[in-house]
C-alpha distance (Angstrom), angle and dihedral (degrees) to the residues before:
residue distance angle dihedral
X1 . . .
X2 3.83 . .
X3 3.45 122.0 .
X4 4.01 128.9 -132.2
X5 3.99 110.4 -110.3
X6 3.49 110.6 -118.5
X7 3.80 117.1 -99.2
X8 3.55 140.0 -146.4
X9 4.22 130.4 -160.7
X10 3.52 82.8 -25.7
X11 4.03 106.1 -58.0
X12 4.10 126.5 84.7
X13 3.12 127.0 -74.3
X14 3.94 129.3 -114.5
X15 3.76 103.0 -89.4
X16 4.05 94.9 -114.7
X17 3.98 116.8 -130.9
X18 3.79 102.4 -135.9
X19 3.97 86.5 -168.3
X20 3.36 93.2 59.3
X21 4.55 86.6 49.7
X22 4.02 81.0 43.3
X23 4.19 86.5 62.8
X24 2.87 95.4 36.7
X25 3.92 121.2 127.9
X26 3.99 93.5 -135.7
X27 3.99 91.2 49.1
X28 4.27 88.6 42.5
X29 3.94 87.5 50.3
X30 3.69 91.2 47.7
X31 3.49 86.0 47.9
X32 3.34 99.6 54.8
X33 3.67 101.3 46.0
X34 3.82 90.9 53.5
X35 4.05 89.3 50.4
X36 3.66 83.7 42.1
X37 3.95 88.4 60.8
X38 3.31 109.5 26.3
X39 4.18 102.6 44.9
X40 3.75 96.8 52.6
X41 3.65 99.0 45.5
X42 3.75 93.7 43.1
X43 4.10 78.7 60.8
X44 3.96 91.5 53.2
X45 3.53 88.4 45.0
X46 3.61 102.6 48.5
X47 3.73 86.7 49.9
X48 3.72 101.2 49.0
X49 3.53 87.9 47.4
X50 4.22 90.7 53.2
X51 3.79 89.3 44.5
X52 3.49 80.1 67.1
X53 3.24 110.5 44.1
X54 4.09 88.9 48.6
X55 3.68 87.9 53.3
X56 3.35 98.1 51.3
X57 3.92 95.4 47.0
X58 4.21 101.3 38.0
X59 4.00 93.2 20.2
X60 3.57 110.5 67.0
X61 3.71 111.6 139.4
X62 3.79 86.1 50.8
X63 3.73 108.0 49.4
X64 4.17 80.9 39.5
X65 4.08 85.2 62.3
X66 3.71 109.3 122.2
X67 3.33 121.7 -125.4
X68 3.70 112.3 168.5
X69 3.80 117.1 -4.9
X70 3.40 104.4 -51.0
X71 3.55 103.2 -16.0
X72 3.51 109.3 112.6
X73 3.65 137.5 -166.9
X74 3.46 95.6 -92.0
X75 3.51 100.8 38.0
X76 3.67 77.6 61.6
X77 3.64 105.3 54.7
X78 4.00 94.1 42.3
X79 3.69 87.9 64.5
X80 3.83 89.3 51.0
X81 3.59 81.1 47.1
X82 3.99 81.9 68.7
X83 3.97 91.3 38.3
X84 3.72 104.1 58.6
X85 3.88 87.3 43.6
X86 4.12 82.0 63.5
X87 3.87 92.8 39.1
X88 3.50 89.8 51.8
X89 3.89 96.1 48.6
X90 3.55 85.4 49.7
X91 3.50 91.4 55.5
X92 3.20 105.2 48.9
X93 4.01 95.0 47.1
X94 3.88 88.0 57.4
X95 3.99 89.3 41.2
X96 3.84 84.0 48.7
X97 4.15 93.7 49.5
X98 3.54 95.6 43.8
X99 3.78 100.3 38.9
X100 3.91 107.7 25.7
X101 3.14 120.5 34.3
X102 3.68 104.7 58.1
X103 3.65 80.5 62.6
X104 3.87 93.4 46.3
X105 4.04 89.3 42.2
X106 3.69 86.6 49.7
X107 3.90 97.2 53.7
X108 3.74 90.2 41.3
X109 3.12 88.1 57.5
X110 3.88 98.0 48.9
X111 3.35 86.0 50.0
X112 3.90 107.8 54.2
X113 3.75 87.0 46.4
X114 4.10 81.6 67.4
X115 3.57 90.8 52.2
X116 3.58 102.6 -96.0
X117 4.13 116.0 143.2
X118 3.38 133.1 179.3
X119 3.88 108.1 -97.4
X120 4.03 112.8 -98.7
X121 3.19 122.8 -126.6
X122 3.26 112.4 -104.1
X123 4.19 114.3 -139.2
């Protein structure tokens, strides 16, 4: 299905070099802040979540440790398993606001103004 070139006050737009955006120091800061975010944490994550796992398979008596009737140790840290998964999202969507999308408004921005749209939908 083609797709109708974007237009602007009636005549063509530029044909937009999305190399040249890719190169771009807006897009490489953008980049790198997301990298910057996302990579370490993934880490911490990944680790918590192994910490886990080891402790439940090679650490019985302690993740067995009461702590309130029977809620155990490791009943405990599964559902914080669950929690930090939230805290990070919620994290990351504030990180994001904050640090991002200025950046991503920005280049939107930069780009419309060469006559690139968003693609309608077509019914």
């Amino acid at each position: 299905m083609a797709r109708k070139q974007p237009q602007q006050s009636g005549a063509h737009a530029a044909p937009v070099d999305f190399t040249e955006v890719q190169k771009s120091p807006e897009l490489q800061e953008l980049r790198k802040r997301q990298r910057s975010f996302i990579f370490p944490m993934a880490v911490v994550f990944l680790l918590w979540y192994f910490a886990y796992v080891l402790l439940a398979d090679y650490a019985h008596g302690f993740m067995s440790t009461p702590v309130w009737g029977n809620i155990n140790i490791g009943l405990i840290l599964g559902l914080l398993q669950f929690v930090t998964t939230f805290g990070i999202t919620m994290w990351y969507v504030s990180y994001a606001n904050r640090r991002m999308d200025p950046i991503a408004a920005d280049l939107r921005e930069k780009l419309e103004a060469k006559g690139v749209r968003r693609p309608e939908e077509t019914k």
